[in-house]
N, C-alpha and C positions, 0 to 999 in steps of 0.2 A: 892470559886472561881467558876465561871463559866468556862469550854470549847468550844469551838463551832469549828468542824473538820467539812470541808467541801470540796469536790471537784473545786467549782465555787468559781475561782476568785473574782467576782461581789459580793460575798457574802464578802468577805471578806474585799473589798472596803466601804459597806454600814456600814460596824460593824466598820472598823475606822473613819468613820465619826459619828457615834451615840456615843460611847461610852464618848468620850470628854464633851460630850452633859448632861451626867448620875449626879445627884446629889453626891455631893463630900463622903458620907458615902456610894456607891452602891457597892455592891459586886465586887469583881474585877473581868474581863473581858478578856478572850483569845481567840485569832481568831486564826488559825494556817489552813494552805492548808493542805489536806490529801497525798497529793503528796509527801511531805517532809517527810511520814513516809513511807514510800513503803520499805525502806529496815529493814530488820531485827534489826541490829543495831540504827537504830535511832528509831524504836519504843519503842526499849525499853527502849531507853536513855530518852524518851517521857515518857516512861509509870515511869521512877523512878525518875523523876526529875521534872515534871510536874502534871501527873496524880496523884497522890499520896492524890496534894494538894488540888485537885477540890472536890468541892462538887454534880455538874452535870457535867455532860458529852453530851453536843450534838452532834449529828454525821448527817449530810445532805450528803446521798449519791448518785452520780446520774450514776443510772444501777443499781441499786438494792445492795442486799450482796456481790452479785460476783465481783462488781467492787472493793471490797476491800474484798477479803475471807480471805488471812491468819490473815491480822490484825485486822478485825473485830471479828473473837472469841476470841482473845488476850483481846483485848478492854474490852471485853462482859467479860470474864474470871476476868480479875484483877479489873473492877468495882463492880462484886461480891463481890468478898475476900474482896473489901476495902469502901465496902458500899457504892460506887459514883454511883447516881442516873443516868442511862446509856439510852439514848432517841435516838436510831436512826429514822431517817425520808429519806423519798424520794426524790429526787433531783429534778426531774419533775411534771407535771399535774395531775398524777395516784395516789391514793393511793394504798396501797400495804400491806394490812392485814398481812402478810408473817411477811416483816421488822417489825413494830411496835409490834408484837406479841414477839420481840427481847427485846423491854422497860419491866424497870422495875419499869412502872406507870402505872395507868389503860388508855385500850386505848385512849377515850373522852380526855385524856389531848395528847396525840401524835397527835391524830386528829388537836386538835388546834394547836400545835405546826407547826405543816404541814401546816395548813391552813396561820399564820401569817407571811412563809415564802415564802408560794405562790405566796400571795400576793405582798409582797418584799417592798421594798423602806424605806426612813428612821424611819419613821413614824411607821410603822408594825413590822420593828429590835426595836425600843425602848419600845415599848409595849410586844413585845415578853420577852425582858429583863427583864423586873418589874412582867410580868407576871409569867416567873419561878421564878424571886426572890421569890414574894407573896407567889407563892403555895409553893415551899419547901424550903425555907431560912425564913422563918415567917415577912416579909416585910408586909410594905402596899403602896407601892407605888400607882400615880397616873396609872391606866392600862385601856386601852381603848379595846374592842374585835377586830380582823383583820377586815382593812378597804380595800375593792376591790380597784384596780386599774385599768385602760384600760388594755386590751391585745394588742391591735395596737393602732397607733396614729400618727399624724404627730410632727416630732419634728425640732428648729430650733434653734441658739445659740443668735438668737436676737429676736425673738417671745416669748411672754408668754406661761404658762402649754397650751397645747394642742388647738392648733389654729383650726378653721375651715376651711375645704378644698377648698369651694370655694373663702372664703374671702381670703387663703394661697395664693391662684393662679392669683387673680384680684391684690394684692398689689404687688406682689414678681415675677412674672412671666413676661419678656421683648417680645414684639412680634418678630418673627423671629426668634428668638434661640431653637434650639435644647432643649430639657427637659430628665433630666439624672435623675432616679430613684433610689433611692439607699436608702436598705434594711438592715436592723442592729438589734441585739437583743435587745428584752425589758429589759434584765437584766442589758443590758449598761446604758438605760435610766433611771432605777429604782437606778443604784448604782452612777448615772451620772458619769460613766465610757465615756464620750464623746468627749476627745480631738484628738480622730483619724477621729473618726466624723466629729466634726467642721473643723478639718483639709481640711477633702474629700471636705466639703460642700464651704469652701471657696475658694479654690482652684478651682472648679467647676465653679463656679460662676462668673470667671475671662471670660469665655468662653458659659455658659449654663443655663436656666434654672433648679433649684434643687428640686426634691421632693424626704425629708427622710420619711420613716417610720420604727418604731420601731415594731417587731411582736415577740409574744413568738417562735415560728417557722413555718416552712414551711410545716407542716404535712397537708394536708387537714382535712376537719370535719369530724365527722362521717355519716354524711349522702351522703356522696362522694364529697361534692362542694370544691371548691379554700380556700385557706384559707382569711379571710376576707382581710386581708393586699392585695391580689388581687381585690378581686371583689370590695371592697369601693374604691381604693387609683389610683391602674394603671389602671385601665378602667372608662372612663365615665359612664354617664346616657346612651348612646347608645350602651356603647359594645365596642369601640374604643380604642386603648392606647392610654393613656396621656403621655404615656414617650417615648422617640424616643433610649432610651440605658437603661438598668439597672442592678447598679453595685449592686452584691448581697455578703453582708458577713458574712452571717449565714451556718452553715454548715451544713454537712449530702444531701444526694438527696432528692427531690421532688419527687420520684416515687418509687416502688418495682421494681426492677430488675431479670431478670430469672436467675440462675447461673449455668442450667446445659440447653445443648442444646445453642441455640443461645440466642447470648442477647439480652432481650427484656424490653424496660419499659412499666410499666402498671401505670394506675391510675390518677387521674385529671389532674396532671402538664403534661403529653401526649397532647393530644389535646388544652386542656389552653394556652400552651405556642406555641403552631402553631400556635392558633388565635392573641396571642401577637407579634409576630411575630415579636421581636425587638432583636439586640445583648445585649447578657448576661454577662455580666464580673465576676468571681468569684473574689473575695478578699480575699486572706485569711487575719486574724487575727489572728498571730504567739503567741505565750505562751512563748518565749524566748525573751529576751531582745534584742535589736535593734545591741547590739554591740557584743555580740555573735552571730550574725545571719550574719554580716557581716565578721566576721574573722571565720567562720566555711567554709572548706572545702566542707561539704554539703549540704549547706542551709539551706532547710527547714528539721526539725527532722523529725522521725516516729511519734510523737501522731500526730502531725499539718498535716503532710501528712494525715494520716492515719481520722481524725477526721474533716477537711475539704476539702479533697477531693472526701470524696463520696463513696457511697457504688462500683462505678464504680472502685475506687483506688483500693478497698478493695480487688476486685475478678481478678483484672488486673496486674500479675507483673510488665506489662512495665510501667503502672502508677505510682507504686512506686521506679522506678531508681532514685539511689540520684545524686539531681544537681549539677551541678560543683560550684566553686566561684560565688557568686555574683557580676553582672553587673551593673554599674551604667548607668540607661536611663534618660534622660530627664535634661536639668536644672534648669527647673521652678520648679520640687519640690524634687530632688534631691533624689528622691525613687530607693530604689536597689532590683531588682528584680534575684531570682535565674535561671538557662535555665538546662533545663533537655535534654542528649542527647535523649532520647527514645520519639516516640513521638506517641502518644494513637488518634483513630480513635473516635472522640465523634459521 
């Protein structure tokens, strides 16, 4: 048997859709959230009930060791004693000599391992699959090497793969209307985790012109500039926005923030986003189901706070006061939103 522990949901969507997909003799297949083993007791319920029976063990973790320390030497510990081939990897762009220095393969094969999930989408999960088979379960499947994929892109629920920007906006774009941008992770589009999406985008549309784009994130390049999802997508050929609002629901902030002395941000999304000069909507994308979000006393939890609101939440108590009940606004889409009494100076 295969494992595959991972923090990213997305991951875990892509691998139930590939697996159905596996010739009927393929090794059996376990997807499982890392999150579900955070307490001590269930890891070990994990590790004697499950672990036991694997012959790999994959682990995608995103923040490195520390996002999982106690149970990550656990893991590392009882794949020793019981000879399961133990492959952690990085959850993000980086790689991280540190973790893979943790496998107990030679690196070139964690390498690839990293690489086929970087890449992502169905296509790269099922290659990854056959590929560990191959190398240590003595398979031969059919295995293809990781195929890149776009990092940004425009996406639409009635458009083919990856439409072009200005044929997007000559067909689909109404004169007079308003143009609402709205920004979403690649890992939604690679695992087509998309029906909050299509949701937004249709509902949009009743009112607006729509431009989605999918980005791996908001971090600028190394060389300081925007990240392309800016510069190709919401500014013209002249510099101008093409969106007059843009709803963004990707987390974490766009800048470094000071945290001692006053607060200050630094770094592209500063001045970028004064030249954009449009309102911003954050969205979050809640980790909890829709029907505990509504009967919770507090809304939104501490990760979702804590992991889309921003390194501003992070350094701000009053950012994180929990919100009362959720209120229902609107009844065209019947979305409930939580209200916070404390109220933070952006």
């Amino acid at each position: 048997m295969i494992i595959f522990l991972t923090h990213a949901d997305t991951d875990l969507l892509t691998l139930s859709s590939v697996v159905p997909t596996l010739p009927p003799a393929f090794p059996r297949v376990r997807g499982a959230s890392l999150r579900e083993l955070e307490a001590p007791e269930a890891l070990e319920r994990f590790l004697r009930n499950e672990l036991g029976q694997a012959k790999i063990l994959l682990l995608r973790l995103l923040g490195g060791k520390r996002s999982f320390e106690a149970g990550f030497d656990r893991l590392a510990q009882f794949c020793r004693e019981h000879e399961v081939i133990f492959l952690p990897v990085p959850g993000d762009r980086e790689l991280d000599p540190e973790l893979l220095a943790y496998a107990s393969v030679p690196q070139e094969i964690g390498v690839q391992v990293f690489t086929y999930l970087l890449h992502g989408g169905s296509k790269n999960f099922t290659n990854l699959l056959s590929f560990l088979s191959n190398t240590f379960l003595g398979t031969t499947y059919p295995c293809a090497p990781p195929e890149p994929l776009p990092w940004e892109g425009l996406y639409h629920p009635e458009e083919a793969a990856g439409p072009i920007l200005d044929d997007y906006i000559a067909r689909r774009f109404r004169p007079g209307r308003p143009t609402v941008g709205l920004l979403f992770y690649r890992a939604h589009w690679m695992s087509r985790n998309l029906a909050f999406v299509d949701a937004l985008i249709r509902e949009l549309e009743h009112e607006a012109n729509v431009l989605p784009v999918f980005c791996y994130s908001l971090k600028g390049e190394s060389s300081g500039e925007p990240p392309r999802a800016f510069r190709d997508y919401l500014l013209d050929s002249y510099g101008r926005p093409r969106v007059d609002c843009l709803i963004n629901t990707l987390s974490f902030s766009m800048a470094m923030l000071a945290v001692e002395g006053p607060t200050l941000a630094t770094g592209w999304s500063v001045a970028y986003l004064e030249t954009l000069n449009v309102p911003i909507i954050q969205a979050i994308v809640a980790t909890g189901s829709y029907q505990r979000w509504v009967e919770s006393d507090r809304g939104l939890g501490p990760i979702d706070v804590a992991m889309r609101a921003g390194r501003r939440a992070r350094h701000s108590p009053a950012a994180l006061h929990s919100p009362t009940r959720p209120r229902t606004l609107g009844r065209s889409t019947g979305a409930q939103l939580g209200r916070t009494a404390a109220q933070t100076q952006q």
